[in-house]
N, C-alpha and C positions, 0 to 999 in steps of 0.2 A: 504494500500500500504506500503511494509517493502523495505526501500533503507539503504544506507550502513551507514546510519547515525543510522540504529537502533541498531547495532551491540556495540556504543558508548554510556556512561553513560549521556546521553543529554535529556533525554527526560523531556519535562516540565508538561504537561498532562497524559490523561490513551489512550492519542493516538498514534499511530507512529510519530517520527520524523517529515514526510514528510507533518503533517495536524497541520499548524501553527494558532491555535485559528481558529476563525472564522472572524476576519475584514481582507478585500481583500487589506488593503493596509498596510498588515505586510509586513517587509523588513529585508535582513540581509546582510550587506554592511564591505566590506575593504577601505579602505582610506590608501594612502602615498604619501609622498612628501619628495623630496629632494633639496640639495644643494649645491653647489662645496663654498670651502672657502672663495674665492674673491666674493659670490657670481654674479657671470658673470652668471651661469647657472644654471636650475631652469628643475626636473620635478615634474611629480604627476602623480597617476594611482588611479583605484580603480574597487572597482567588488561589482554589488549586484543581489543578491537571491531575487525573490519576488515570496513564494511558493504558494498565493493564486490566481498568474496571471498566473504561468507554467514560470515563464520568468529569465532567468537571464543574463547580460551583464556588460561590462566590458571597460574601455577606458584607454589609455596611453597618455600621452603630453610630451612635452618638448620645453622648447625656448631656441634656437640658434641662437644669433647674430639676434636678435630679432624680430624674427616670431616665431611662438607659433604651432608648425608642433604634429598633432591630428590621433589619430586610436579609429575608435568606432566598437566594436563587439556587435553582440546579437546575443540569440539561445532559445528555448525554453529548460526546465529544465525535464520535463518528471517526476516533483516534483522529484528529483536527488538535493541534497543539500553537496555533500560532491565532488562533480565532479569541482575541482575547476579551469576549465580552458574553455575560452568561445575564439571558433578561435585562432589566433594567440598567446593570453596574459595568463598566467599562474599565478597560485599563490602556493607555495609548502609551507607546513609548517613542517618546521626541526625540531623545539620545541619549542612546543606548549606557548608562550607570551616570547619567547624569541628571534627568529630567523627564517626569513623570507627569502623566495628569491621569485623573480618577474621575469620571463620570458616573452619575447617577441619576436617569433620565426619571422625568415626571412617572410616575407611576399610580397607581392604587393607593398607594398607603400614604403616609406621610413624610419620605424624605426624597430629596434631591440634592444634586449639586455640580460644579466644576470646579476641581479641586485641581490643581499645578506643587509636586514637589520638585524642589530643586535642593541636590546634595550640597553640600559643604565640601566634601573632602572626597576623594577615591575611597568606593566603600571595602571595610576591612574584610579580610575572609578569617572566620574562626576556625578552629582546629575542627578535624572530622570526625563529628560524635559516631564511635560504632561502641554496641552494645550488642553481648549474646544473652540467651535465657539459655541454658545448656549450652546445645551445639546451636539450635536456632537462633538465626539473627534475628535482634529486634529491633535494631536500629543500625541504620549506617547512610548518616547523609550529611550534607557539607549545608553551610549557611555564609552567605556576604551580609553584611551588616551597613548601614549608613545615613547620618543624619542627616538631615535640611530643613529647609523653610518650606512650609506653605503659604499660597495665595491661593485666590478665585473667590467662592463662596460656596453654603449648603444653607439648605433649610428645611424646617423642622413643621409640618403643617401650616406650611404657605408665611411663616417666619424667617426672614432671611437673615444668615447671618454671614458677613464680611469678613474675610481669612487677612488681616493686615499684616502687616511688616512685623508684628511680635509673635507671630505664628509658627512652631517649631514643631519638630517632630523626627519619627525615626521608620525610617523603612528598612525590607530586607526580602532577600531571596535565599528559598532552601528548595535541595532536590537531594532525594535519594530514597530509603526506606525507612518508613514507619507505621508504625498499623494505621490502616484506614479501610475503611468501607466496613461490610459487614464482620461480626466477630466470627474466629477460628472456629470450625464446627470441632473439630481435635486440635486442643491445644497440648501443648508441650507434657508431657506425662509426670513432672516435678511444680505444673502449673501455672499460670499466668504472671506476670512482675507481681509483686505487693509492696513495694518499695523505689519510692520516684522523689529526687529532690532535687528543685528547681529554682535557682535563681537568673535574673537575668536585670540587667540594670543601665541601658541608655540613659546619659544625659548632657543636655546641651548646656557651654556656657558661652562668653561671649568669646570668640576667637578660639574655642577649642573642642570636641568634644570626646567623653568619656564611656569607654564599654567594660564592664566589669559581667561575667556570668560564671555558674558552677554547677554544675550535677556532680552531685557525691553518694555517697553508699550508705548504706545501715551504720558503716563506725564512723561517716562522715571525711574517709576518704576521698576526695577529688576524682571521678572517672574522666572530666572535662574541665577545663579551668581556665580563664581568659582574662586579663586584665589589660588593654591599651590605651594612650590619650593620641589621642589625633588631631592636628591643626588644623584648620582651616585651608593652611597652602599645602595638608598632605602628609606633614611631617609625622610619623608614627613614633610613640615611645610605648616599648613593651614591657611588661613587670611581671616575671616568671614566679615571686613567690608571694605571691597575696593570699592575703588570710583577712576573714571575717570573726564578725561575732554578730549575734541575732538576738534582739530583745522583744519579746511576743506580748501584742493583746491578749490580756488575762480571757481564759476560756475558751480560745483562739488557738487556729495556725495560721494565724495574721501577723504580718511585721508590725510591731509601732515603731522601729527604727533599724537599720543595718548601718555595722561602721566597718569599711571596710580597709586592712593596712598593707596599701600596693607596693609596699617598700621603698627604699631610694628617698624618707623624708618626705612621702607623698602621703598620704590619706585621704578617706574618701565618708560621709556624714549624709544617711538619706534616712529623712520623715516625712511618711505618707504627710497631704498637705490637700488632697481635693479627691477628685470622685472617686470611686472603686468601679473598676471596669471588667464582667464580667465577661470573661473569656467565652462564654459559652455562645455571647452576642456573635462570635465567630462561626459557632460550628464545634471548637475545642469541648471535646467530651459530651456533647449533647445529645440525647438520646435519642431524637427524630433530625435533627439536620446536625450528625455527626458528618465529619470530611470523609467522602466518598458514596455515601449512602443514595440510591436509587431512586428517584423521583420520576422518573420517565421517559421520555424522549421528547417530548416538549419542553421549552422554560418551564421550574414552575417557582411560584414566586409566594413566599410569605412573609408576612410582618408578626413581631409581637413586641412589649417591651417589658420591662421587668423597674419596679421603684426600688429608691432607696433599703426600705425595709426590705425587700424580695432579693437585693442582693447582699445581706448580711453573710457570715460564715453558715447559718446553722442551713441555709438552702444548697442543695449537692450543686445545682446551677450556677453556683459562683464560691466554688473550689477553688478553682482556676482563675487568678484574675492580674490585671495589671492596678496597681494605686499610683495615682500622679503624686509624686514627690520633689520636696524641697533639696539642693544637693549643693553641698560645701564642699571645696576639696581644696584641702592644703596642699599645696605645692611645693615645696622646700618654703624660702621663708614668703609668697605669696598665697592668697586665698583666695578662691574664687567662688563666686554663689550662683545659681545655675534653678532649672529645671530637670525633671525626669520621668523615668517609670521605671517602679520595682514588681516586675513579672515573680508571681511567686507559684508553684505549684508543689504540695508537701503531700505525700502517701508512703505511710508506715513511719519507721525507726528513724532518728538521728541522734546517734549519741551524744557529739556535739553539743546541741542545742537542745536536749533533754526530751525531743517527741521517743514517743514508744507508741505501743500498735501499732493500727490500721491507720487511723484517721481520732487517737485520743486526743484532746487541747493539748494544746501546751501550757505546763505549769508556771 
């Protein structure tokens, strides 16, 4: 099968485009999120390709005045990898890891927009998360990372709101394997992970921006670990031994602060500060518009939204989430003070930072 992705210098194998290896749960996924200055408002969108299901979809959020107002598309792909628009939501690429715009055409429900990111900096590539459960792979895919500004606008039931010149945010791109679409009818005979721990922490300051993330194990181990600062004009600095510490909302596996110490006389100071963004607004772990999952062969297109209370800890739908935080980072003898988001997702043990079970609070 030749689609228009073969016409482009992309091919990884001696096959078309269109035939991604052979594990059914390769993926090839957009991520963004943004921010207005005061952080008051907060969205995110994202699209992914899964060529060995036919499937690909796409969802848009935003909180306003604090409900979390959601559009979820999906369509089948007709293995089509370069069609980058599912229903309503768009993705256009102006050029190519520089400049993005995000479409969300009038619809049904109540969101729209024209969104333009434009990066900062050449986006970073983080190490290659591979994870086994036995012998099975669970994971093995590569992510680029990269901040910018947004312009354009969106709106929220015929509300417009104006993306100005304090508008920031982080996008990225990941491809590779991780579970999606429908679950394993036979899983692994020692059983599914029960143990997942997720930090992840873009933040913008002026003239620089910062990536700190970690998945670590039951003793709190490091399987993946990343700390860089990047300039504006590109310049990378990498910090190979950073260490955190996590202080949790009582009855929570919620941060109420991370400080994290990148070495070198560097540090790093994040406090949730505005909305909680529930990841699930994406698709992330959702039990009807999980990533991958079959909706048809036509668009098919749904709205819901979820309040402030509905996205507390004790709801499974907002497990998962990103909180817009405040971010300090000493820099030898300079400070600088910043925006961000603290991506958290916690399941089972962390020695570490005192969780034990499945999903107990933290004390």
């Amino acid at each position: 099968m030749l689609t228009k992705g073969d016409e482009y210098p992309l091919h990884q194998t001696s096959e078309p485009v269109a035939f991604a290896g052979t594990d059914r749960n390769f993926y090839d996924r957009y991520f963004f999120n943004g921010y207005s200055a005061d952080g008051s408002l907060f969205f995110a969108a994202a699209m992914g390709f899964y060529p060995q299901l036919g499937i690909v979809d796409a969802s848009f959020s935003v909180i306003v005045d604090g409900v979390q107002h959601i559009l979820h598309a999906s369509r089948r792909s007709g293995g089509e990898r370069l069609d980058l628009a599912v229903g309503p939501i768009a993705i256009h690429i102006d050029a190519p890891l520089e400049r993005l715009a995000l479409t969300i055409a009038a619809n049904d429900g109540l969101l729209a927009g024209e969104l333009l990111f434009t990066g900062r900096h050449f986006p970073i590539l983080e190490p290659r998360f591979v994870r086994r459960n036995g012998t099975r792979l669970f994971m093995d895919y590569t992510r680029m990372t990269q901040n910018g500004r947004w312009s354009g606008w969106l709106s929220v039931d015929g509300q417009r709101i104006d993306l100005d010149a304090g508008w920031t945010g982080t996008r990225d791109r990941s491809w590779g394997i991780r579970p999606v679409g429908a679950a394993e009818s036979q899983p692994p005979p020692q059983g599914n992970f029960s143990q997942f721990f997720w930090l992840w922490t873009p933040c913008n300051f002026a003239g620089r921006s910062l990536f700190f993330h970690s998945n670590d194990d039951g003793e709190g181990s490091p399987w993946n670990r990343r700390a860089v600062i990047v300039g504006d004009g590109g310049v990378e600095r990498h910090f190979d031994g950073a260490t955190f510490a996590a202080t949790w909302e009582s009855g929570t596996r919620r941060l109420a602060r991370l400080d994290v110490d990148l070495g070198a006389r560097s540090t790093l100071a994040l406090v949730p500060s505005g909305p909680v963004f529930a990841m699930s607004g994406l698709g992330y772990t959702h039990p009807v518009w999980g990533h991958g999952f079959d909706h048809g062969a036509d668009p098919v297109v749904a709205h819901d939204a979820l309040t402030e209370e509905e996205r507390s800890w004790a709801n499974p739908l907002a497990m998962h989430i990103q909180a817009l935080v405040t971010a300090e980072l000493a820099d030898g003898d300079a400070m600088h003070r910043g925006t961000g988001v603290l991506e958290q997702l916690f399941v089972g043990p962390h020695a570490p930072t005192g969780l034990t079970g499945l999903m107990d609070p933290a004390r």
